[in-house]
VMD Tcl script that draws the C-alpha trace (Angstrom):
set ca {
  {103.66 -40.79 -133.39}
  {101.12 -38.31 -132.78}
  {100.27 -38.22 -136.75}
  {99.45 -41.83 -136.05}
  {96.94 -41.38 -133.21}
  {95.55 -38.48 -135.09}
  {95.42 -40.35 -138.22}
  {93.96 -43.65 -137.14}
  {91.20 -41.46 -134.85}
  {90.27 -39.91 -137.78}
  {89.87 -43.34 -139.89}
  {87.87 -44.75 -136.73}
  {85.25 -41.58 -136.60}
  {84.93 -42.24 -140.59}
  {83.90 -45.55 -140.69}
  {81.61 -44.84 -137.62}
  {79.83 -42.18 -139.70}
  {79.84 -44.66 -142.99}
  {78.05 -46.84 -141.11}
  {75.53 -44.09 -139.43}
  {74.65 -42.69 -143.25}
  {74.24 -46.70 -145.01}
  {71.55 -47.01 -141.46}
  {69.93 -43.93 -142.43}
  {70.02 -44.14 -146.26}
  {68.64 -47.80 -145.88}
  {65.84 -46.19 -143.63}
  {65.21 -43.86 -146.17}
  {64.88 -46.42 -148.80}
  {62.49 -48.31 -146.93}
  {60.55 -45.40 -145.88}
  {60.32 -43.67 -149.35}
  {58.71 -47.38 -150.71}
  {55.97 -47.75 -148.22}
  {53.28 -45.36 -148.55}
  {50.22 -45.18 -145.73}
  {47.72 -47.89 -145.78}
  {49.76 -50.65 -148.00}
  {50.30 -48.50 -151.21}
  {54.14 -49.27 -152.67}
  {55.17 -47.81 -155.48}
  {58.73 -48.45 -157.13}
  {60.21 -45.39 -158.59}
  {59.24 -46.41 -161.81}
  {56.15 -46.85 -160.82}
  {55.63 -43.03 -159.25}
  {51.71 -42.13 -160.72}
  {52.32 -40.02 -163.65}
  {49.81 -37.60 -165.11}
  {46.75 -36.05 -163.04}
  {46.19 -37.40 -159.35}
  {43.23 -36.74 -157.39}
  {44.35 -36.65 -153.65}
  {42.26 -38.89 -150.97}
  {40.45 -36.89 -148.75}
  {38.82 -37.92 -145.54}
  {34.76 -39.48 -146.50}
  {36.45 -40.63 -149.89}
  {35.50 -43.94 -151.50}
  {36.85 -45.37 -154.27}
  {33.42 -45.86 -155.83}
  {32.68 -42.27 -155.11}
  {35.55 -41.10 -156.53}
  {35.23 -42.47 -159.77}
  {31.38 -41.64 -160.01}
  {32.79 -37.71 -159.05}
  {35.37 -37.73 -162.03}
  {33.12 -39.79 -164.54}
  {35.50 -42.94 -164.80}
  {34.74 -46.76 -163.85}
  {35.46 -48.17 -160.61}
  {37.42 -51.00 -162.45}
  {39.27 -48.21 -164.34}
  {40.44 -46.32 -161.81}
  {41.55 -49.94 -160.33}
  {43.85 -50.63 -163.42}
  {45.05 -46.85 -163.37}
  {46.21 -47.48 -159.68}
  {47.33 -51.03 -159.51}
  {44.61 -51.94 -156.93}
  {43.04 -55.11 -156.58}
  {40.77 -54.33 -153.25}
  {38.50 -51.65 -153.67}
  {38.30 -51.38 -150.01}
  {41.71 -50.10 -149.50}
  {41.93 -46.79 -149.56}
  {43.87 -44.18 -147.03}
  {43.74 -40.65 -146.44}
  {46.01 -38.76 -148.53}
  {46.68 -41.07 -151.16}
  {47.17 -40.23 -154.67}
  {44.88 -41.67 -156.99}
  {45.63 -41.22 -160.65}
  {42.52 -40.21 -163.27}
  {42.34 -42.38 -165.98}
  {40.93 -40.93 -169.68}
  {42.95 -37.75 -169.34}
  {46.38 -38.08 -170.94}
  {48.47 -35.14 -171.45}
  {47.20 -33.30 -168.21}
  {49.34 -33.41 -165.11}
  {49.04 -32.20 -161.62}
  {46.73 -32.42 -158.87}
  {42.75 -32.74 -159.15}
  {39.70 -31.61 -157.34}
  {36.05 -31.58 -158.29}
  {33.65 -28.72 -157.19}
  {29.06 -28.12 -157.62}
  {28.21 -25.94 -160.56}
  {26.53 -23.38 -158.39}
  {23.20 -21.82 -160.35}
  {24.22 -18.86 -162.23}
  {26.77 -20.17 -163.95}
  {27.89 -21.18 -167.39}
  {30.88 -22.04 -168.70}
  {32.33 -18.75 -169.89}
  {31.56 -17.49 -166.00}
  {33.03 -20.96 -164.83}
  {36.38 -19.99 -166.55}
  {36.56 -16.22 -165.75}
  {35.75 -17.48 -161.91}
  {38.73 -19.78 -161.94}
  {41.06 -18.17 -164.57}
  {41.31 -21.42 -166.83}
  {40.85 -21.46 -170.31}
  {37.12 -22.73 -171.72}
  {38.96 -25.45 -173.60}
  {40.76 -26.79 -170.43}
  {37.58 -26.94 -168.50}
  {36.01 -28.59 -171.49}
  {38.49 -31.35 -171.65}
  {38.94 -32.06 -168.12}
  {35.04 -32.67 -168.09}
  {35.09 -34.26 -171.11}
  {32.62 -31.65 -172.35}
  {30.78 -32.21 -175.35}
  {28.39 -28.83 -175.51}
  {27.75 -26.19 -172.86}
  {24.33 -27.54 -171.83}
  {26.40 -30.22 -169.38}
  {26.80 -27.59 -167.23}
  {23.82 -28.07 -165.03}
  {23.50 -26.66 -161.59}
  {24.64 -29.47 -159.05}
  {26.86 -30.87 -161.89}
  {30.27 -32.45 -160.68}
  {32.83 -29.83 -162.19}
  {36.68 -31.54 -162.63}
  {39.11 -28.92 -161.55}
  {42.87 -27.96 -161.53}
  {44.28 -27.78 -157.73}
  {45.53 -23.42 -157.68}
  {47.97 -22.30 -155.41}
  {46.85 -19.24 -155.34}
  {42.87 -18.57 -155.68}
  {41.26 -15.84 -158.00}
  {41.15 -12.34 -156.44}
  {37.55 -10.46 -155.52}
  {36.26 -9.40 -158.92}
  {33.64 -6.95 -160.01}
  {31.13 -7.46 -162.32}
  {29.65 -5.46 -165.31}
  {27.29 -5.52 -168.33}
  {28.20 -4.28 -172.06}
  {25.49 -2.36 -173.02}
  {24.65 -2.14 -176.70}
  {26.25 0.74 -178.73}
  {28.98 0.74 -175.99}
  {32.75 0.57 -176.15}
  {34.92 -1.74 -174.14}
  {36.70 1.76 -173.58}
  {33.51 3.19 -172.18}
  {32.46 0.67 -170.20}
  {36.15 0.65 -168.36}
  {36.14 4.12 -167.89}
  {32.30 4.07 -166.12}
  {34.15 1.11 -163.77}
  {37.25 2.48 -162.90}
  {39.36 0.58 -164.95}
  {40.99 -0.57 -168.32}
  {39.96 -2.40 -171.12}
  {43.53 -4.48 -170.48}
  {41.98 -5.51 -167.01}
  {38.33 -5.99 -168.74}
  {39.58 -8.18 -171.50}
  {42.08 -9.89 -169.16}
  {39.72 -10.67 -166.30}
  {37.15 -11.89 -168.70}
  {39.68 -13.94 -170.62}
  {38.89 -12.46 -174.14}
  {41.01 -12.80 -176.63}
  {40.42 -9.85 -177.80}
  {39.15 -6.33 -176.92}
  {36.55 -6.43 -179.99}
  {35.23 -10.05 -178.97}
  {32.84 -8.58 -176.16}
  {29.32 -8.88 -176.72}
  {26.22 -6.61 -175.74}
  {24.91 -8.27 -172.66}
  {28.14 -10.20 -172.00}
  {28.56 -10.16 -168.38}
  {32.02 -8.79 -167.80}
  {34.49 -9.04 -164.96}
  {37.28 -7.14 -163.49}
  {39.23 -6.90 -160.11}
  {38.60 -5.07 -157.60}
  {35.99 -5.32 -154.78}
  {37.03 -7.05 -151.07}
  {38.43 -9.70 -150.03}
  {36.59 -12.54 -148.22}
  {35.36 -10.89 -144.70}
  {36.49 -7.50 -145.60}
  {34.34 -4.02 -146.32}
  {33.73 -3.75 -149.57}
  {35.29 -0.08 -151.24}
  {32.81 3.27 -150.88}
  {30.85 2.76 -153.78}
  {31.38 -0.25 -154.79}
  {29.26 -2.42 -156.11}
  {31.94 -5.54 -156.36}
  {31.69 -8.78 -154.02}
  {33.87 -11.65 -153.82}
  {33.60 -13.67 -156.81}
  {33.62 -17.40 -155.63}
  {30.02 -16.27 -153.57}
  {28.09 -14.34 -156.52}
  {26.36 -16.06 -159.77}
  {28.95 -15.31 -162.31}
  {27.06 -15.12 -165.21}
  {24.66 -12.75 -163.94}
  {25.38 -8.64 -163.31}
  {26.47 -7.45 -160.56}
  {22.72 -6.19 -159.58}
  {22.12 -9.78 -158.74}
  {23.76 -10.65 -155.95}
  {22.38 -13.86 -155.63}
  {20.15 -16.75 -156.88}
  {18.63 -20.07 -155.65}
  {16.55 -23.13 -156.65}
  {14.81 -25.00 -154.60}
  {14.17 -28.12 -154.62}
  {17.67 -29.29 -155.68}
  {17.47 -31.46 -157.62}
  {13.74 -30.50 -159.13}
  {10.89 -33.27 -158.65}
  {8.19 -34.35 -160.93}
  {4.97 -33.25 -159.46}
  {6.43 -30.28 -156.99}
  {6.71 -26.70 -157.20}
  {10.36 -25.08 -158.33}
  {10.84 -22.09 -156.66}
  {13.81 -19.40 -157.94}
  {14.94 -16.45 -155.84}
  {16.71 -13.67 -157.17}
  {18.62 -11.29 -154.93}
  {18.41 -7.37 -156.29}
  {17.73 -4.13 -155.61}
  {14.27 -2.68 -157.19}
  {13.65 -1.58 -160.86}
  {15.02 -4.89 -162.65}
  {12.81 -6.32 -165.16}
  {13.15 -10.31 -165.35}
  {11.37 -12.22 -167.48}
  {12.38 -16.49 -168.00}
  {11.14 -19.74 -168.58}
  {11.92 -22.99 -166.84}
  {11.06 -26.76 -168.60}
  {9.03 -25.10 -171.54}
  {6.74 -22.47 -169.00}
  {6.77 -19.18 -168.98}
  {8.41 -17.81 -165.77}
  {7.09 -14.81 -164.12}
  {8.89 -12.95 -161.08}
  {7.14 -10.55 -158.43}
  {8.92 -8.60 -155.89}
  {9.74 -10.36 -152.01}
  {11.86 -8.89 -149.63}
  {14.66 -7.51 -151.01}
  {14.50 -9.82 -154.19}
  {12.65 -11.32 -156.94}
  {11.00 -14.74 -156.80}
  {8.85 -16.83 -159.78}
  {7.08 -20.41 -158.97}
  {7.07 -23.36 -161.35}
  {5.02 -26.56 -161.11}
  {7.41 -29.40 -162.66}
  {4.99 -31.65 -164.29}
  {3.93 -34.61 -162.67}
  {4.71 -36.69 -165.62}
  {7.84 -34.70 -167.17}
  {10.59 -37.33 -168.26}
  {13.59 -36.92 -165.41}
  {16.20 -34.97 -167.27}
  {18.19 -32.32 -168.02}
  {15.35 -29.11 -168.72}
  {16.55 -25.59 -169.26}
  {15.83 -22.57 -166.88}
  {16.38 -19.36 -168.95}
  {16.16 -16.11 -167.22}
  {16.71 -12.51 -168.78}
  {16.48 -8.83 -167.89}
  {16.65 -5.40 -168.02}
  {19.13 -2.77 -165.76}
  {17.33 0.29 -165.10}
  {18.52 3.28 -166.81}
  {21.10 4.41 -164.37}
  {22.82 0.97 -164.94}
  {23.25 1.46 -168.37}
  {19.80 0.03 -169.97}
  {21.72 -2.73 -170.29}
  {20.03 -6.39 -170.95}
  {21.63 -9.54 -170.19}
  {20.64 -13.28 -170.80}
  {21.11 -16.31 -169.28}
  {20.67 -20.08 -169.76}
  {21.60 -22.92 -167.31}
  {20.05 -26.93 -167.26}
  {18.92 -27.61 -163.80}
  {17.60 -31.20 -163.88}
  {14.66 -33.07 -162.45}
  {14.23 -36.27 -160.82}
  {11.02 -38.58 -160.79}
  {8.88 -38.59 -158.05}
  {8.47 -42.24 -157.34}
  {4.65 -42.03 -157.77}
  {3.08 -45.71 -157.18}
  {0.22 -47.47 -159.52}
  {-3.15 -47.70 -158.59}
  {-5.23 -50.86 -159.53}
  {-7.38 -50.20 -162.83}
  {-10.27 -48.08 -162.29}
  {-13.85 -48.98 -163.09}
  {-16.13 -45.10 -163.95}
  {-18.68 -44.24 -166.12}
  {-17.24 -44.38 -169.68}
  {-18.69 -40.93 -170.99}
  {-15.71 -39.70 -168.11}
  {-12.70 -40.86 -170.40}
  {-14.54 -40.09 -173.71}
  {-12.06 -37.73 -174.67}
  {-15.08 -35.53 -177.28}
  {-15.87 -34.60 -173.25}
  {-12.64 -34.87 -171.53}
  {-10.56 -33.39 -173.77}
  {-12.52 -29.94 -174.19}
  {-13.27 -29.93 -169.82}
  {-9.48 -30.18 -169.43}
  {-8.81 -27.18 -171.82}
  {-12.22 -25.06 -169.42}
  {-10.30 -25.78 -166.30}
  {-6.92 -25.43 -167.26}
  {-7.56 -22.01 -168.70}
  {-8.77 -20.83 -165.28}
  {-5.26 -20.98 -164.09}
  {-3.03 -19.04 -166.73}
  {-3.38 -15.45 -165.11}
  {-0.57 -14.64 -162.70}
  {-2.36 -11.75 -159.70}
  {0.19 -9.93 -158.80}
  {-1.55 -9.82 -155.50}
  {-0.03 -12.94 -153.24}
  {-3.26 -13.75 -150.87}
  {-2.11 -16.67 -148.87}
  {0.14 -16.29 -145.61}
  {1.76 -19.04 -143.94}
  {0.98 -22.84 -144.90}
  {-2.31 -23.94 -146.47}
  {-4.97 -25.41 -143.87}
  {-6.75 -28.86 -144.61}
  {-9.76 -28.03 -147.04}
  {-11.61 -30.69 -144.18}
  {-12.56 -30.89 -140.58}
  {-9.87 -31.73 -138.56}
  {-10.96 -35.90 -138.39}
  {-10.60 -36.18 -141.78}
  {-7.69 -33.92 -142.11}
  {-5.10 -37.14 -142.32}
  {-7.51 -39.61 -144.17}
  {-6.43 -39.73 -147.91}
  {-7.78 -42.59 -149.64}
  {-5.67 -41.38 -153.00}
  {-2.80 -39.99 -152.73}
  {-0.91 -37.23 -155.78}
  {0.76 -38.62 -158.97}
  {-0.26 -42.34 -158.46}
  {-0.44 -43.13 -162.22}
  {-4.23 -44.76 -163.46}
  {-5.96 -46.90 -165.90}
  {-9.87 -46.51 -166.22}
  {-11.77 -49.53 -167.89}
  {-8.82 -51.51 -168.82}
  {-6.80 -48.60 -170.59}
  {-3.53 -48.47 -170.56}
  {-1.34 -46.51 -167.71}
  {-1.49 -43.51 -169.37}
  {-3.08 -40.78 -166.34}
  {-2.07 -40.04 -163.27}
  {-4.17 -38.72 -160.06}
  {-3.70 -34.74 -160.06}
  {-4.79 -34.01 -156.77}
  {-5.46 -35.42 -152.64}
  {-8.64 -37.17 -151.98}
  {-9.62 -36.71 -148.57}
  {-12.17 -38.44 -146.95}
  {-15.72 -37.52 -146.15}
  {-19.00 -38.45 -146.56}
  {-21.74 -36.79 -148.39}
  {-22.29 -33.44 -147.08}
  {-18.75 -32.93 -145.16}
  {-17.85 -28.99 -145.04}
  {-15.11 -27.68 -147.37}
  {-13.09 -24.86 -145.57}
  {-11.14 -22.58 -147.66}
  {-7.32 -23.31 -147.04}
  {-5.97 -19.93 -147.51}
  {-7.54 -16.27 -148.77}
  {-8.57 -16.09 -152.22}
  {-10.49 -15.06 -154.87}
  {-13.67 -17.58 -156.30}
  {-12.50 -17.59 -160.28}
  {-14.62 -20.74 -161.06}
  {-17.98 -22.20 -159.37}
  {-20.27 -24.66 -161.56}
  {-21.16 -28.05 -162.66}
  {-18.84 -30.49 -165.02}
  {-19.03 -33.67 -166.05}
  {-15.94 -35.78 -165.26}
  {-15.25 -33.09 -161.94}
  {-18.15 -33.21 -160.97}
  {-19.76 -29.76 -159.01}
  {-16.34 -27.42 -158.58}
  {-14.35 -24.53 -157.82}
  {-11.63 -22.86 -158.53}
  {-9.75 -20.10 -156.15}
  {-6.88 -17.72 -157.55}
  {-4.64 -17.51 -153.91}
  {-2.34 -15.09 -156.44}
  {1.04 -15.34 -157.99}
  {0.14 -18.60 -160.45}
  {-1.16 -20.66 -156.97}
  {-4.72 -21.94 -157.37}
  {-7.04 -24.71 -155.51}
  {-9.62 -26.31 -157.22}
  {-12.49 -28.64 -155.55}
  {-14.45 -31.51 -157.32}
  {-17.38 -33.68 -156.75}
  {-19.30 -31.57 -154.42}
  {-22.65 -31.93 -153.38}
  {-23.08 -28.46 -153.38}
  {-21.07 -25.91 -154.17}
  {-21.52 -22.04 -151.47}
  {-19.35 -19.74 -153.23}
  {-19.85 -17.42 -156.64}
  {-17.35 -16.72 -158.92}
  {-16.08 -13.14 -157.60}
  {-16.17 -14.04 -154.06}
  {-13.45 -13.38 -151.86}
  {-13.08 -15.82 -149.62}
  {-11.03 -15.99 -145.94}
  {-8.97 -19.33 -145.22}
  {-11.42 -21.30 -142.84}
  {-14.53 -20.33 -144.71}
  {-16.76 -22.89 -146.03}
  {-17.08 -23.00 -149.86}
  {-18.82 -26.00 -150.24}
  {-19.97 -29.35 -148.93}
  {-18.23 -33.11 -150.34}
  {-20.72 -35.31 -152.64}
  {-20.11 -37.90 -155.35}
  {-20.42 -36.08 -158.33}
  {-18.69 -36.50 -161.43}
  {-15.78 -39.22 -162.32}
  {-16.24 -40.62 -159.10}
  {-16.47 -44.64 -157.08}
  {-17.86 -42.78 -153.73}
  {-17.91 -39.57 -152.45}
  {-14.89 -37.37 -151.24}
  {-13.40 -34.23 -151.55}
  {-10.73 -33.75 -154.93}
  {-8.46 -31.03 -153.99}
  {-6.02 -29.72 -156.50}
  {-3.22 -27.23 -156.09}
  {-1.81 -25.54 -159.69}
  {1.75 -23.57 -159.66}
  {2.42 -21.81 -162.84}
  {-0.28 -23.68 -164.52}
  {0.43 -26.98 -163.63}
  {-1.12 -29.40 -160.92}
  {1.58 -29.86 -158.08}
  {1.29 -32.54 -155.20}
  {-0.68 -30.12 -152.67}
  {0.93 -32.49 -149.40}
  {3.67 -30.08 -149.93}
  {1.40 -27.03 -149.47}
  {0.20 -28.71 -146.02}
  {3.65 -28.51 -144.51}
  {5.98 -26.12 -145.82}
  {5.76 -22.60 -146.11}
  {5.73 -21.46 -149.63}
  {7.55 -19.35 -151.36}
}
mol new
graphics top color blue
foreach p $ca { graphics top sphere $p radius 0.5 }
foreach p [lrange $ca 0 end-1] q [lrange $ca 1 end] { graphics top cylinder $p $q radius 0.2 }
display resetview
């Protein structure tokens, strides 16, 4: 009898816990098919092969333009019909990469890097970075570039970084640094010991970890904040304007200690660097009427003698955008001012003015307005606007900022300078030229009368001249230019930012 009650206890308990486990299996069931915000995916259906995870700000539209795919791709790849569906947390599979699994991200190519840096920084093989980005040569790895990326557990620890100097071993250059050739080669994921160049910028752990004191002595830093490709003498590097304009100044800063030597070139000009606080910086004018595109920035160097003598090289596209400029109506002047037997050999005259680089930097602060302060805002033309003269085709463009004033207005000086160029031409009109140092000049057309001498060196403020209507001219005004590096730049920017 008691067997009985014990028995048919047990058998009730059973089937009261059968039916608990079906309730929470069919919960389970239901819960494991529904994802957030609508998604249901059978098992069969489970995304297969790499997934980029939703994070918050995500739109579908933005991430396909991030990982180079169509928006009606990534659709199809994800079995979604309303683009304006999409939850937090969500994964998305990539389309166009078959064969790779796992989770996705997509990072900025910093400046100072290339894509033998990019892999050493994030310890993946070249050829994985080159498929994921569907790579098809190393110039596509331009600074502000969308960069397609593995998800790591684990990050890559603080490296160190070091130049192979010619006629030195990979043994030599290890024991200098404190470490092996194992950790050299390893590090800078070479194949092989012998496969390291002179110049090749190396790499090899050590230094601090993020928000920690770096070791007595060392030169190392954490990795993820430092331009890769560059030694570990340059701690740092910027371009600014990102991304470059046609018809403004680029500007590159280069973080190091005295005694480096750079040299580089930037959209087919010659770069050249002079020492600011702590670092290095060169000026560019981009071209008012350079193509928007990809244009290489090159810079190189030399270590001082205690580093080694070591030089290093390196190349990066930055790219540069247009600058919008508008079209003014067809201009009627006196045709000897587009007769290009006179234009042609004026333009080479002034142009030559501005090729020598003082390594004297005159100006302080922002540039005044070369006018009295009522016509300081009146610009009846304004930079870049692209011309035709006597029915020609659009083929010029306005290099400089007409400001108004009638015949006989002062012209001030905008910042301290030297008087390179003071005379009479025929399409400028009466004009001057000031060298402000470091590849920055202002020139001045169409004066009445021109109250400097070449020589001269001249205050900001000063008056250097009075406005006429000389030259290729439909009334009088002042025609003030700004060159960086050689080329005219819109000189608006010079009137409200300080520069460098």
């Amino acid at each position: 009898m008691i067997f009985k009650l014990e028995t048919g206890f047990v058998l009730k308990k059973f089937l009261e816990l059968k039916h608990s486990l079906l309730c929470a299996l069919y919960f389970l069931i239901i819960a494991g098919l529904i994802l957030p915000g609508g998604y249901a995916f059978a098992q069969e259906d489970t995304p297969q092969g790499p997934v980029y995870i939703v994070q918050d700000g995500d739109s579908l539209w933005n991430i396909a333009l991030r990982f180079g795919v169509s928006l009606e791709d990534l659709q199809a790849a994800n079995n979604i019909t309303n683009a304006g569906q999409l939850t937090l947390n969500t994964p998305l599979v990539i389309p166009g990469l078959e064969g790779v699994n796992g989770v996705l991200t997509t990072s900025r190519v910093p400046l100072g890097e290339n894509l033998r840096s990019l892999s050493r920084r994030y310890q993946i093989p070249s050829e994985t970075l080159i498929r994921l980005n569907h790579l098809t040569s190393p110039g596509e790895i331009y600074a502000g570039a969308n960069l397609i990326l593995p998800v790591q557990e684990t990050a890559a620890g603080p490296t160190r970084r070091t130049v192979l100097a010619p006629g030195q071993s990979l043994l030599e250059l290890a024991v200098l640094n404190g470490t092996s050739t194992w950790e050299l080669a390893n590090t800078s994921s070479l194949e092989s010991r012998w496969l390291a160049l002179p110049g090749d910028v190396l790499h090899y752990p050590g230094g601090a970890a993020p928000g920690e004191e770096q070791p007595a002595g060392s030169s190392g830093e954490n990795f993820n904040d430092s331009p890769g490709a560059l030694p570990s003498l340059i701690t740092g590097i910027s371009l600014s304007p990102t991304p470059l304009v046609q018809g403004q100044a680029a500007f590159i800063r280069i973080d190091a200690p005295p005694g480096l030597q750079l040299e580089g070139s930037l959209a087919g000009y010659d770069l050249h660097f002079f020492p600011d606080e702590g670092g290095y910086v060169a000026m560019q004018g981009i071209h008012a009427m350079a193509e928007p595109g990809m244009y290489p920035l090159a810079i190189s160097g030399t270590l001082s003698a205690e580093d080694g003598s070591a030089s290093f090289s390196f190349s990066q596209n930055v790219f540069v955008t247009s600058g919008d400029y508008v079209y003014d109506p067809v201009l009627t002047v006196s045709p000897e001012t587009i007769d290009p037997s006179i234009t042609q050999p004026e333009d080479a005259q002034w142009l030559a003015l501005v090729q020598e680089y003082t390594p004297e930097k005159m100006w302080d602060g922002v540039f005044a307005a070369p006018v009295p302060p009522e016509f300081a805002e009146c610009w009846p033309s304004r930079f870049g606007s692209r011309r035709a003269y006597n029915g020609s085709e659009y083929r010029y463009f306005h290099t400089g900022l007409d400001f108004c004033g009638g015949v006989g207005t002062e012209i001030y000086a905008p910042a301290d300078g030297v008087v390179v160029f003071a005379g009479p031409l025929t399409v400028r009109g009466n004009a001057t030229m000031i060298d402000h140092g470091w590849g920055v000049y202002t020139g001045y057309m169409h004066q009445e009368e021109i109250l400097v001498e070449p020589g001269d060196r001249v205050k900001a403020g000063q008056v250097i001249g009075l406005v006429g209507a000389t030259g290729r001219v439909t009334g009088p005004h002042l025609h003030w230019e700004i060159f960086v590096g050689g080329v005219q730049v819109d000189p608006m920017e010079w009137l409200e930012q300080v520069f460098p």
